[in-house]
PDB file of N, CA, C and O in Angstrom:
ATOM      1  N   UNK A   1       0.837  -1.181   0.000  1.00  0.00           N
ATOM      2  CA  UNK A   1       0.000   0.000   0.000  1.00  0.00           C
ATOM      3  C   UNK A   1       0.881   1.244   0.000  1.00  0.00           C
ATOM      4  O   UNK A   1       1.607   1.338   0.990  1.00  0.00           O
ATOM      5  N   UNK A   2       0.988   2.446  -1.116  1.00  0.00           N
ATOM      6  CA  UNK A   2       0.952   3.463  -1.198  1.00  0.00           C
ATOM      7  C   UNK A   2       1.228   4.194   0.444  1.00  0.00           C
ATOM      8  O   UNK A   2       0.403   4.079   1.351  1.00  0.00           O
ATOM      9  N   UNK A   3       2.614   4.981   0.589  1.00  0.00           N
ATOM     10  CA  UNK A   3       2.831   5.438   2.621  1.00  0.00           C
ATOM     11  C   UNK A   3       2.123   7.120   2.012  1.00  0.00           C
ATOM     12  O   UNK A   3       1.243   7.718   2.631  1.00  0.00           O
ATOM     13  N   UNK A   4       2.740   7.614   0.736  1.00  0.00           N
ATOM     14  CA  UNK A   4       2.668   8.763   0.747  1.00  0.00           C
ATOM     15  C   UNK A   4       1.801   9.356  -0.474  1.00  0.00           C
ATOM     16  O   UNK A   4       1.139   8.587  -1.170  1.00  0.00           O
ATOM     17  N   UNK A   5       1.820  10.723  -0.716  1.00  0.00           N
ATOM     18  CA  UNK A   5       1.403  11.070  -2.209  1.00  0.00           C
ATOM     19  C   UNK A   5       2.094  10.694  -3.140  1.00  0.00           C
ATOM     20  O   UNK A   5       1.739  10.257  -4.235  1.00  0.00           O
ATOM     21  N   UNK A   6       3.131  10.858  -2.716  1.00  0.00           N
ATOM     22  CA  UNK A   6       4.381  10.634  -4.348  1.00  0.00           C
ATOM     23  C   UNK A   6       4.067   8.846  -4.521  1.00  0.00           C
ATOM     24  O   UNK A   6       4.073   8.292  -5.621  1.00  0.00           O
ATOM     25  N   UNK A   7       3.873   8.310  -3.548  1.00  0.00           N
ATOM     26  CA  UNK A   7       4.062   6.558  -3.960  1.00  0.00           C
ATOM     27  C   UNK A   7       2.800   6.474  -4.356  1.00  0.00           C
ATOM     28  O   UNK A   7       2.766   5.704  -5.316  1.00  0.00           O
ATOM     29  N   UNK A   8       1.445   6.993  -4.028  1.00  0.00           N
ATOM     30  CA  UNK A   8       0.061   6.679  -4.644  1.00  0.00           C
ATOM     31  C   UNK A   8       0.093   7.477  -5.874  1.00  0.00           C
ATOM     32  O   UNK A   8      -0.816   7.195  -6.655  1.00  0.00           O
ATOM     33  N   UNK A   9       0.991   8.505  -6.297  1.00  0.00           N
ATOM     34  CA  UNK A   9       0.998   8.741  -7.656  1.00  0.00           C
ATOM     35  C   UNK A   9       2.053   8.026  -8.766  1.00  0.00           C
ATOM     36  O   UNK A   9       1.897   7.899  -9.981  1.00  0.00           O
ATOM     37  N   UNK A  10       2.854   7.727  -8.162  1.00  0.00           N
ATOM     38  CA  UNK A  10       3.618   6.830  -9.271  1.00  0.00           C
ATOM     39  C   UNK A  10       2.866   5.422  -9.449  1.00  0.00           C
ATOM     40  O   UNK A  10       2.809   4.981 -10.597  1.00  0.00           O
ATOM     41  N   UNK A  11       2.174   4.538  -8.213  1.00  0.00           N
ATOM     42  CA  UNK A  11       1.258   3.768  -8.105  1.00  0.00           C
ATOM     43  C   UNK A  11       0.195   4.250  -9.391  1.00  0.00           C
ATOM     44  O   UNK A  11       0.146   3.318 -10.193  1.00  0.00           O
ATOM     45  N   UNK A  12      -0.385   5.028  -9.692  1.00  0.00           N
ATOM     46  CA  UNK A  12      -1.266   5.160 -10.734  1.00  0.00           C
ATOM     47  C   UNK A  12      -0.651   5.645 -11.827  1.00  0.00           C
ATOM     48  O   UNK A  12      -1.373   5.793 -12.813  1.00  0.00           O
ATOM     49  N   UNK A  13       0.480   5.934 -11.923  1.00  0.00           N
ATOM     50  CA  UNK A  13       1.705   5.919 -13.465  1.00  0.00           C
ATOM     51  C   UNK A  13       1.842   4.813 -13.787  1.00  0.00           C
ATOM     52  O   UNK A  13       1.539   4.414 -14.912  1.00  0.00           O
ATOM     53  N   UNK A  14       2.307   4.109 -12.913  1.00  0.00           N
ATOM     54  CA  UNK A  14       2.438   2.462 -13.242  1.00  0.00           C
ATOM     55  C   UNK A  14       1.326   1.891 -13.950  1.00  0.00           C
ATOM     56  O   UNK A  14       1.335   1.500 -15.117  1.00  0.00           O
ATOM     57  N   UNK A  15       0.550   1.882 -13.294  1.00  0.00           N
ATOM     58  CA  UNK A  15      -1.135   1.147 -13.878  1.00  0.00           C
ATOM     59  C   UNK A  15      -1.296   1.797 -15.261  1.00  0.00           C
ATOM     60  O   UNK A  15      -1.381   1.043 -16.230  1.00  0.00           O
ATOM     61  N   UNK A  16      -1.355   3.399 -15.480  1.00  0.00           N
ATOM     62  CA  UNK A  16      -1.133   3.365 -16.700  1.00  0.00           C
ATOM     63  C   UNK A  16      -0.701   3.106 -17.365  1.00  0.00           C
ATOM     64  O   UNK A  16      -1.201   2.794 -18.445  1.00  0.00           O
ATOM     65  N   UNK A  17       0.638   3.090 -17.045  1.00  0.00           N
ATOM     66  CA  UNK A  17       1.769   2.528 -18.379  1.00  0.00           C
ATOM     67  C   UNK A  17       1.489   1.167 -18.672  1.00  0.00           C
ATOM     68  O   UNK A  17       1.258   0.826 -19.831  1.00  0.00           O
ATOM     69  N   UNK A  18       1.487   0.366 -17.740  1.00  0.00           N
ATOM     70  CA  UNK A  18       1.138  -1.202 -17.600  1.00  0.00           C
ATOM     71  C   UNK A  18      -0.006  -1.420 -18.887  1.00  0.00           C
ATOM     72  O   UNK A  18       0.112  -2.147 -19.873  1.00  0.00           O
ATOM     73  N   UNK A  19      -1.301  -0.398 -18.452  1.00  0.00           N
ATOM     74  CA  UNK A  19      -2.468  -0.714 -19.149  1.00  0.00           C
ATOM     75  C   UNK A  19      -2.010  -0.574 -20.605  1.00  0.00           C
ATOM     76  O   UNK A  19      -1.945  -1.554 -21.346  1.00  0.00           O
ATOM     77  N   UNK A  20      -1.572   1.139 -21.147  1.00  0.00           N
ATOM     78  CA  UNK A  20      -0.591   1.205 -22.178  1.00  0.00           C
ATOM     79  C   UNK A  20       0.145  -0.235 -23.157  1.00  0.00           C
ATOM     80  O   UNK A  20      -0.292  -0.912 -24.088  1.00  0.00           O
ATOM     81  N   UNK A  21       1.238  -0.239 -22.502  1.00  0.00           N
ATOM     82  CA  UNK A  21       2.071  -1.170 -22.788  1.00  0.00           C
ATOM     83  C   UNK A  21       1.603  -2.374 -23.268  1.00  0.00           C
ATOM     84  O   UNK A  21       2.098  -2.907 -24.261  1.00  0.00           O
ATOM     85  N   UNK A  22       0.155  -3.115 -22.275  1.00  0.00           N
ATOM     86  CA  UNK A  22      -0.300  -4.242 -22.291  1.00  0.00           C
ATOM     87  C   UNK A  22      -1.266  -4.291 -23.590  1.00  0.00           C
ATOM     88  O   UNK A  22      -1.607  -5.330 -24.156  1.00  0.00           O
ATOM     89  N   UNK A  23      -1.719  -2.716 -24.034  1.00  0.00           N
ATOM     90  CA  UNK A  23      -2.902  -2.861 -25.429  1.00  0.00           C
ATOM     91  C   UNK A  23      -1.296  -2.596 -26.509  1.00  0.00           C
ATOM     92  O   UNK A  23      -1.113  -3.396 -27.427  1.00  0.00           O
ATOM     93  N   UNK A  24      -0.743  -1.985 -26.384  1.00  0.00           N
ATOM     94  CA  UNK A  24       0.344  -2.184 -27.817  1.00  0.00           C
ATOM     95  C   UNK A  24       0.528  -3.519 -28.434  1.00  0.00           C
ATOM     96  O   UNK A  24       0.308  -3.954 -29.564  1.00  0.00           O
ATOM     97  N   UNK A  25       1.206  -4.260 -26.865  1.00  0.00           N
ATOM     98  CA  UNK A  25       1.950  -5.115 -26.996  1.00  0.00           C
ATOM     99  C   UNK A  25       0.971  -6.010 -27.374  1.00  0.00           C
ATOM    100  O   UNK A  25       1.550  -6.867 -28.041  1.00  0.00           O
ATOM    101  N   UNK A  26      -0.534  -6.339 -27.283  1.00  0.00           N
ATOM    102  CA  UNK A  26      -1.334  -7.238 -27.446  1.00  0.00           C
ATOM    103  C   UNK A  26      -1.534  -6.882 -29.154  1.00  0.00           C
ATOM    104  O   UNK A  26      -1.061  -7.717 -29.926  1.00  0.00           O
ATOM    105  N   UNK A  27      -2.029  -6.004 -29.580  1.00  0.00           N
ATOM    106  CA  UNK A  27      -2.418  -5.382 -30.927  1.00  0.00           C
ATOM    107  C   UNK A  27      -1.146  -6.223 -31.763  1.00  0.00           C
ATOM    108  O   UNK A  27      -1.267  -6.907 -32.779  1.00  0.00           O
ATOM    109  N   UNK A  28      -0.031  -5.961 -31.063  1.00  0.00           N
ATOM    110  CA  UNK A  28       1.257  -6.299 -32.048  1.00  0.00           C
ATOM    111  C   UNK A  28       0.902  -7.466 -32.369  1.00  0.00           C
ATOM    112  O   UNK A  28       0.854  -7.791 -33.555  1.00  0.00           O
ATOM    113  N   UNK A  29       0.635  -8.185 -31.530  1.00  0.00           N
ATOM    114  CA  UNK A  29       0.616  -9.864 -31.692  1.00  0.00           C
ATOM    115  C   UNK A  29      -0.195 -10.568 -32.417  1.00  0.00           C
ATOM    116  O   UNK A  29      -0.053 -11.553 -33.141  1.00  0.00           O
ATOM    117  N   UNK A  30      -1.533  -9.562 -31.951  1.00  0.00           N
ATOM    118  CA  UNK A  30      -2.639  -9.915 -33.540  1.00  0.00           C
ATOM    119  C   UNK A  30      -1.950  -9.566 -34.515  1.00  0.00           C
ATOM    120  O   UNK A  30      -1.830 -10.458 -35.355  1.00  0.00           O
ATOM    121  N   UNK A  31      -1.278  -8.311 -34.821  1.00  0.00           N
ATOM    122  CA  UNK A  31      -1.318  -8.538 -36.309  1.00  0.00           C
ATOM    123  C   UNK A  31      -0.066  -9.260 -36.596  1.00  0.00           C
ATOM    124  O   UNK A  31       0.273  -9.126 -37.771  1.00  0.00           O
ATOM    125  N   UNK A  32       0.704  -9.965 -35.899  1.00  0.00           N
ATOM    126  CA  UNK A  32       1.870 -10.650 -36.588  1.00  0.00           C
ATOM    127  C   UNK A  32       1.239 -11.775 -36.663  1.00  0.00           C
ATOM    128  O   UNK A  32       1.614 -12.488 -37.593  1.00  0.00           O
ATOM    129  N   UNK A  33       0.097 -12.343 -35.761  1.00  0.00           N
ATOM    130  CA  UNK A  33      -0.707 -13.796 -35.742  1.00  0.00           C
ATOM    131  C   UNK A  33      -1.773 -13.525 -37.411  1.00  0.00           C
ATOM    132  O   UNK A  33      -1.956 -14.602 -37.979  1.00  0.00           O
ATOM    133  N   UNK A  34      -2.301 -12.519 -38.019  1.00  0.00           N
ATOM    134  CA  UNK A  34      -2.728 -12.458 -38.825  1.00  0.00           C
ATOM    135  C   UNK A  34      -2.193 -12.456 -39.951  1.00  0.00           C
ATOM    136  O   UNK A  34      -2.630 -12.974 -40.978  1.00  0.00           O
ATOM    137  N   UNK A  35      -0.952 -11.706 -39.758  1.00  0.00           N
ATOM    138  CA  UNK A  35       0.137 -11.566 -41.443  1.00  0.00           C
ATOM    139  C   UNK A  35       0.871 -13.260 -41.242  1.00  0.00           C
ATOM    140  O   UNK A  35       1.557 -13.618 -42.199  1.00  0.00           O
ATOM    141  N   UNK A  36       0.742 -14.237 -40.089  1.00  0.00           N
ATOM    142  CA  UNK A  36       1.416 -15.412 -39.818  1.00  0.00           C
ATOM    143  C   UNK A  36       0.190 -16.470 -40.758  1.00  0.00           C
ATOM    144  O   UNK A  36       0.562 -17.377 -41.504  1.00  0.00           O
ATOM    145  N   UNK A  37      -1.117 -16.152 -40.546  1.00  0.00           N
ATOM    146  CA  UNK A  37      -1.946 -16.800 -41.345  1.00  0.00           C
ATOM    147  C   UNK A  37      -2.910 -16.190 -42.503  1.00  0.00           C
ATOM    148  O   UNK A  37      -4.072 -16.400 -42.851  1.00  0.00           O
ATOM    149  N   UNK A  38      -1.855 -15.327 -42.933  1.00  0.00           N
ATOM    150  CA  UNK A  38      -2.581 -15.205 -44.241  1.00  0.00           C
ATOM    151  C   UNK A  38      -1.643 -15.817 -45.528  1.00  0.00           C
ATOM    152  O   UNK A  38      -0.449 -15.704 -45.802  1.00  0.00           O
ATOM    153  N   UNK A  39      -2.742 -16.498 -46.156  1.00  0.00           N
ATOM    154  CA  UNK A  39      -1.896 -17.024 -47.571  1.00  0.00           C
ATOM    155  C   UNK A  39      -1.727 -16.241 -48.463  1.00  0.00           C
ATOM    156  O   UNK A  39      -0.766 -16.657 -49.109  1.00  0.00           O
ATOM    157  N   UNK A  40      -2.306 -14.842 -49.118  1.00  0.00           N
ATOM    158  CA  UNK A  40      -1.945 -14.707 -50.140  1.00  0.00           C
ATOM    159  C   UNK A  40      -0.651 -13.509 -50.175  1.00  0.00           C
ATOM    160  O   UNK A  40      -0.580 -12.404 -49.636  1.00  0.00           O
ATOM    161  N   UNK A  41      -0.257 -13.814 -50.534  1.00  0.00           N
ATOM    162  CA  UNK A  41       1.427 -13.241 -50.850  1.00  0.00           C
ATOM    163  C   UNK A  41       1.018 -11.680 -51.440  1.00  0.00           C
ATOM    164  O   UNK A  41       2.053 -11.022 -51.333  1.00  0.00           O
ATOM    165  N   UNK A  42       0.258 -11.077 -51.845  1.00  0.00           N
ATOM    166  CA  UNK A  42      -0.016  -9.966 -52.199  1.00  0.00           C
ATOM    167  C   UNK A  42      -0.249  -9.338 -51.053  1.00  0.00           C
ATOM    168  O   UNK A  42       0.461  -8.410 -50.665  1.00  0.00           O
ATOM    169  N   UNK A  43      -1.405  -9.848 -50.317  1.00  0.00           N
ATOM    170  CA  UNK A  43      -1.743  -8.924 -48.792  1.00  0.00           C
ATOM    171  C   UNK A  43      -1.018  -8.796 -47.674  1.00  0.00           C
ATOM    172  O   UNK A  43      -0.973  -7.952 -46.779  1.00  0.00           O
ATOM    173  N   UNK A  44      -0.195 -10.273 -48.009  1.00  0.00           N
ATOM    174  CA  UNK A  44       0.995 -10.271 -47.022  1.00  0.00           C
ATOM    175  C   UNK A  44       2.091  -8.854 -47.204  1.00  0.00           C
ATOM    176  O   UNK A  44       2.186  -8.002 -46.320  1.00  0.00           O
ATOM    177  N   UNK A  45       2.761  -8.809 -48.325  1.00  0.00           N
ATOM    178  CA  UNK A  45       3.737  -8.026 -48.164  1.00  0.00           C
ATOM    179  C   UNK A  45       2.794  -6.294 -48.139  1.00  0.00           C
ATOM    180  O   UNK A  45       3.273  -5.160 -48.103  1.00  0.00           O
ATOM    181  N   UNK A  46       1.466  -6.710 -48.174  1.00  0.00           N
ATOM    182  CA  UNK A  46       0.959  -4.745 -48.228  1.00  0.00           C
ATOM    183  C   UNK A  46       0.828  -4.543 -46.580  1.00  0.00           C
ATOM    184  O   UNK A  46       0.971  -3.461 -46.011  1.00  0.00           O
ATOM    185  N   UNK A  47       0.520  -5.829 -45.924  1.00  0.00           N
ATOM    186  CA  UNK A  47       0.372  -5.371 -45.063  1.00  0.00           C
ATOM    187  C   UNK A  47       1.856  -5.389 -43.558  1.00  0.00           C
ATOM    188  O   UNK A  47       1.753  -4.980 -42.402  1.00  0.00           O
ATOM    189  N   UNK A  48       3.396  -6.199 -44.450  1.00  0.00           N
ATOM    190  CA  UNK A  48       4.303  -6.414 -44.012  1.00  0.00           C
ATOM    191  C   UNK A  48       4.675  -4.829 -43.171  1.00  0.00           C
ATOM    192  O   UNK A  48       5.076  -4.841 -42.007  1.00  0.00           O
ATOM    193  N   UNK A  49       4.541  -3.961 -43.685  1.00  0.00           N
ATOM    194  CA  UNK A  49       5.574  -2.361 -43.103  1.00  0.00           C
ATOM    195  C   UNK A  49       4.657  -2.011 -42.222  1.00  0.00           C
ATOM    196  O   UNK A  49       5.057  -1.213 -41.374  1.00  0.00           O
ATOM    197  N   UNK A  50       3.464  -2.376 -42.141  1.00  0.00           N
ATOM    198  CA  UNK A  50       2.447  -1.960 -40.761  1.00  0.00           C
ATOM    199  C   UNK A  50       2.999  -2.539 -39.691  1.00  0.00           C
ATOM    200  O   UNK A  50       3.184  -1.929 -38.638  1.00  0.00           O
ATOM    201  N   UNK A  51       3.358  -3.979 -39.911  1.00  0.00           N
ATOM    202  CA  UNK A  51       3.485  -4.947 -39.088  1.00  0.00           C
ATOM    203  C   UNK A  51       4.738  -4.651 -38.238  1.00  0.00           C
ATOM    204  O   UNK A  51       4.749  -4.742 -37.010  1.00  0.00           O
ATOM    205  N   UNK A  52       6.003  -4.216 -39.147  1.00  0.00           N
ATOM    206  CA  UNK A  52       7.326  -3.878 -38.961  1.00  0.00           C
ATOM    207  C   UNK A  52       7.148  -2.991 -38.324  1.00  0.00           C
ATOM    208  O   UNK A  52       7.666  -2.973 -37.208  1.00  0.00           O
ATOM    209  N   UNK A  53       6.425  -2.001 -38.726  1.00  0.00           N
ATOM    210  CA  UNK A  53       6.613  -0.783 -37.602  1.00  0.00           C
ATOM    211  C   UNK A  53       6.313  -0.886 -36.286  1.00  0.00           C
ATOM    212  O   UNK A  53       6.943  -0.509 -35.298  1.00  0.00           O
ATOM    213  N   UNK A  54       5.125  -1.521 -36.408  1.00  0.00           N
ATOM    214  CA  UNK A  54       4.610  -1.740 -34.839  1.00  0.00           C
ATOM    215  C   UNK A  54       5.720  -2.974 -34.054  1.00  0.00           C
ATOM    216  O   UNK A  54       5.667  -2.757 -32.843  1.00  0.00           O
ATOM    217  N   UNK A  55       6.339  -3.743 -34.246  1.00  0.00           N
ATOM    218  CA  UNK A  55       7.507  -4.310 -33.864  1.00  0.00           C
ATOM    219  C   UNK A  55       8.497  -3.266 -33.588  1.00  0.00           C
ATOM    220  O   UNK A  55       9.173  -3.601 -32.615  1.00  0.00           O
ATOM    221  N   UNK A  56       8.777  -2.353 -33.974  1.00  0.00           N
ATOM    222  CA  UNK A  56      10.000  -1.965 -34.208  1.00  0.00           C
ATOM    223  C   UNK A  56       9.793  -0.997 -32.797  1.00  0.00           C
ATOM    224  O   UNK A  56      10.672  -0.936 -31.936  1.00  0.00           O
ATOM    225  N   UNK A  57       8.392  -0.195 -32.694  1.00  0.00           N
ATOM    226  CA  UNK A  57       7.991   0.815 -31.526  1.00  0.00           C
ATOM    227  C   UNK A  57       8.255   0.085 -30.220  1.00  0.00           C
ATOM    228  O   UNK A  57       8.852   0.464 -29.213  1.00  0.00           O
ATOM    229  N   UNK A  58       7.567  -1.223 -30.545  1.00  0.00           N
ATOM    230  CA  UNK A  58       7.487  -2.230 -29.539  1.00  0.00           C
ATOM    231  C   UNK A  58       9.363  -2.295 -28.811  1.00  0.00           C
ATOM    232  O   UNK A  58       9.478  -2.281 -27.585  1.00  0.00           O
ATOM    233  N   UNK A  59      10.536  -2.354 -29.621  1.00  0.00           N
ATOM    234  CA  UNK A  59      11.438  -2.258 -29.482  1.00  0.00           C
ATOM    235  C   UNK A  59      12.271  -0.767 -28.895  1.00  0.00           C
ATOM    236  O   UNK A  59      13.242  -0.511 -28.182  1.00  0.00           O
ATOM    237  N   UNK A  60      11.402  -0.133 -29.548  1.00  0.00           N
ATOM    238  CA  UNK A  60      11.914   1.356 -29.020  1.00  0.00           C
ATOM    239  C   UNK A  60      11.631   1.861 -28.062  1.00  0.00           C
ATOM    240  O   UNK A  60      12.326   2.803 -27.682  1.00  0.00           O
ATOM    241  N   UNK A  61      10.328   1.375 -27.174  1.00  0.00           N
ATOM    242  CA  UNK A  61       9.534   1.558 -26.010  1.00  0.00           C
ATOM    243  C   UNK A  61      10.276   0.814 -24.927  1.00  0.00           C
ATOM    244  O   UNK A  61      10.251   1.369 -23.829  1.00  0.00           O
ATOM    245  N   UNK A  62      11.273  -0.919 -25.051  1.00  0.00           N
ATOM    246  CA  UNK A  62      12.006  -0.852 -24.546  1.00  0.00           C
ATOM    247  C   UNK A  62      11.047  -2.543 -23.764  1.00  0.00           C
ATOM    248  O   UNK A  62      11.367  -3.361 -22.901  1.00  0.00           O
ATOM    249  N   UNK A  63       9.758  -2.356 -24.711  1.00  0.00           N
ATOM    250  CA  UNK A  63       8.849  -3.803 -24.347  1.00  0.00           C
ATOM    251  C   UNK A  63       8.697  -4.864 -24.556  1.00  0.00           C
ATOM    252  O   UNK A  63       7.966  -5.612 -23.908  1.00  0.00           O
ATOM    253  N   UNK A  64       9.631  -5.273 -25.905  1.00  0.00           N
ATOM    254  CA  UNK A  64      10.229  -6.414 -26.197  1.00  0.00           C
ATOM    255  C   UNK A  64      11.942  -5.899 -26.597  1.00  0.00           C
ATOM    256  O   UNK A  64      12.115  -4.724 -26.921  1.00  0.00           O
ATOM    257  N   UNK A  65      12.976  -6.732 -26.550  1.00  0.00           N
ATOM    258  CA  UNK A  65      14.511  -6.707 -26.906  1.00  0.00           C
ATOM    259  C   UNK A  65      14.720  -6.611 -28.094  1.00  0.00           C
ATOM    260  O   UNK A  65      14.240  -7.381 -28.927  1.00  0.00           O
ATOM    261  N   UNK A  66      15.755  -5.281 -28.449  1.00  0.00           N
ATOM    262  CA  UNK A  66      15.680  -4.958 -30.182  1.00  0.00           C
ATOM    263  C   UNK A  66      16.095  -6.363 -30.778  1.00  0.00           C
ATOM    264  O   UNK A  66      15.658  -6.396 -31.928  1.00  0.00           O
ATOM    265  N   UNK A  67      16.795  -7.606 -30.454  1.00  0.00           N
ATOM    266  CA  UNK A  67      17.258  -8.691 -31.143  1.00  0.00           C
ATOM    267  C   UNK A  67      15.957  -9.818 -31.313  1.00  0.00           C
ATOM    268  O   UNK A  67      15.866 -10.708 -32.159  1.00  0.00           O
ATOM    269  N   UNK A  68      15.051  -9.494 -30.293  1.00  0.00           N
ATOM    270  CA  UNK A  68      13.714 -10.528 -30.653  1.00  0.00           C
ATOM    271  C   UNK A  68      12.866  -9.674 -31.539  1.00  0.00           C
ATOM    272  O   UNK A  68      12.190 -10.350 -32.314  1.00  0.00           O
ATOM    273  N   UNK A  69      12.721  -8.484 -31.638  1.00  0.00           N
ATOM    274  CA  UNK A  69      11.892  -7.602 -32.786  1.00  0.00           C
ATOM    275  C   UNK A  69      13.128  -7.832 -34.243  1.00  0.00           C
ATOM    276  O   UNK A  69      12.798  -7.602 -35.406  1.00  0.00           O
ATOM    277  N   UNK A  70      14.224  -8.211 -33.924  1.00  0.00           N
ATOM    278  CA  UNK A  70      14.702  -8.289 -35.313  1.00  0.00           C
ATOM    279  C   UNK A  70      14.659  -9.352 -35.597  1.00  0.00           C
ATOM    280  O   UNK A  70      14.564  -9.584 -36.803  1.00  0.00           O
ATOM    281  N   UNK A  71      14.718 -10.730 -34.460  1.00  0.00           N
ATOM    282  CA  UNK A  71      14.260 -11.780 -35.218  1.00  0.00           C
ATOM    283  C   UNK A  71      12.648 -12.427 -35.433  1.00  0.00           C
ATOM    284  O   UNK A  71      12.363 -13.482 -36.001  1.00  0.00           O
ATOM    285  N   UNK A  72      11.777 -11.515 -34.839  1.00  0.00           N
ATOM    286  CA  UNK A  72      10.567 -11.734 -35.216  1.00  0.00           C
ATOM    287  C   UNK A  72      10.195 -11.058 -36.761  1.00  0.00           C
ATOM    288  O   UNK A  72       9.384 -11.645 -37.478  1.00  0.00           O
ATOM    289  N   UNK A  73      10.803  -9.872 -37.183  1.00  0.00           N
ATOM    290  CA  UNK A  73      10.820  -9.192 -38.213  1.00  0.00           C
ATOM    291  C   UNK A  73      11.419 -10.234 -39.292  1.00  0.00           C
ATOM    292  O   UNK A  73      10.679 -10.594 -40.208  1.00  0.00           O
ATOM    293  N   UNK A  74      12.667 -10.701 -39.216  1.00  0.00           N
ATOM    294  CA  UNK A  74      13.299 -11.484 -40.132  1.00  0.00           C
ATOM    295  C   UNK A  74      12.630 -12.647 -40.313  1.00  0.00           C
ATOM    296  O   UNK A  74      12.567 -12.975 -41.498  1.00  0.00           O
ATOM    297  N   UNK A  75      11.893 -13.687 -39.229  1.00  0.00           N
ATOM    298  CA  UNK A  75      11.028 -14.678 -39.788  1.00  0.00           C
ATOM    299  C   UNK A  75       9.921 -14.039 -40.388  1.00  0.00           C
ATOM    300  O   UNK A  75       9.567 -14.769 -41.314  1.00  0.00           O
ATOM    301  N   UNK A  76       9.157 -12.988 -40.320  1.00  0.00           N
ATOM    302  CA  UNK A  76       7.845 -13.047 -41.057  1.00  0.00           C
ATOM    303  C   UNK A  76       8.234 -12.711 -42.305  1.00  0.00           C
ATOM    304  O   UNK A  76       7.341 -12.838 -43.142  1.00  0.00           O
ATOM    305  N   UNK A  77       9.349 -12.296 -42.733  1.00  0.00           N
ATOM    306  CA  UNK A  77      10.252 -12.109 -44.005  1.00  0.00           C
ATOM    307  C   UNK A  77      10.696 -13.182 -44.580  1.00  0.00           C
ATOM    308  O   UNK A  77      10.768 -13.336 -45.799  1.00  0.00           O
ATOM    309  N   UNK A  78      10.927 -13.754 -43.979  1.00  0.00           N
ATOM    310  CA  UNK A  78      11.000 -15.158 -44.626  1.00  0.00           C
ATOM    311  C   UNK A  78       9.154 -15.829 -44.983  1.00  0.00           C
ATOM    312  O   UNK A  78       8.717 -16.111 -46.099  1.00  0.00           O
ATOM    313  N   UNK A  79       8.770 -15.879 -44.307  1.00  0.00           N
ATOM    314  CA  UNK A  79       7.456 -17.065 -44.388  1.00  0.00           C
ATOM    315  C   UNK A  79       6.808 -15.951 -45.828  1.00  0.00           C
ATOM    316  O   UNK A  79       6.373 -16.560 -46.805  1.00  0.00           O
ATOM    317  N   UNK A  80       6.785 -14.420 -45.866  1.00  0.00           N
ATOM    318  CA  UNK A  80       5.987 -13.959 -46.664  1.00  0.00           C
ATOM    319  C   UNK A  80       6.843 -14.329 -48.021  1.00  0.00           C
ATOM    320  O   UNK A  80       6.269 -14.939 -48.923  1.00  0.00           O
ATOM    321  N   UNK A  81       8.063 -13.994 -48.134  1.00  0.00           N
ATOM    322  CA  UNK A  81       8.880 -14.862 -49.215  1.00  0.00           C
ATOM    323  C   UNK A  81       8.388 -16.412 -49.732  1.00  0.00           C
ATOM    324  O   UNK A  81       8.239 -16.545 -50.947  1.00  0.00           O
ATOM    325  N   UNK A  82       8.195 -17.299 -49.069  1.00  0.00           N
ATOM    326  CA  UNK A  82       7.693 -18.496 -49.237  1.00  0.00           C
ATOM    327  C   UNK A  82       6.696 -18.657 -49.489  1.00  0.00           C
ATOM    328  O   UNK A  82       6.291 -19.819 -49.518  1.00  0.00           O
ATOM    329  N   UNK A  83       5.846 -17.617 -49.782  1.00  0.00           N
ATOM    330  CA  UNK A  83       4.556 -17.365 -50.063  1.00  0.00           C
ATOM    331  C   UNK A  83       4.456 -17.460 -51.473  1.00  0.00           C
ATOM    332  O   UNK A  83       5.149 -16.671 -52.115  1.00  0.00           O
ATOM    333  N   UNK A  84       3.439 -18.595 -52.349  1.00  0.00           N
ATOM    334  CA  UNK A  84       3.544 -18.632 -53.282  1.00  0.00           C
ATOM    335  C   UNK A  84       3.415 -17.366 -54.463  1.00  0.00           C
ATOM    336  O   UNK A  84       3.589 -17.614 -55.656  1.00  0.00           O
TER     337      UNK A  84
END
């Protein structure tokens, strides 16, 4: 429990950011789970630089590790390549 003002206000910074953080980071995942199951190779790569970016924020925010946003970036680069 919160002793003072300053700890019941960083206490509700936290919760925001948390809440924040927790809708990015969820959004990201749909759309890499959606560009992960889509077949056609046209919609894939239109919708590839949406996808990248939002990885990449995700990395810059400091909410996933720039080396797992580069290797999550580099597999969906691959699978959309393999795309007939």
């Amino acid at each position: 429990m919160a002793n003072n003002a300053s700890a019941e206000k960083a206490n509700r910074k936290s919760e925001a950011r948390r809440l924040h953080n927790r809708y990015y980071a969820k959004t990201t995942r749909n759309a890499i789970r959606d560009l992960r199951n889509t077949k056609d190779k046209k919609a894939a790569e239109e919708s590839a630089p949406k996808v990248f970016s939002m990885i990449d924020k995700l990395a810059k925010s400091g909410l996933i590790h720039k080396n797992k946003a580069s290797n999550l970036k580099s597999g969906l680069q691959v699978y959309i390549n393999k795309l007939a």
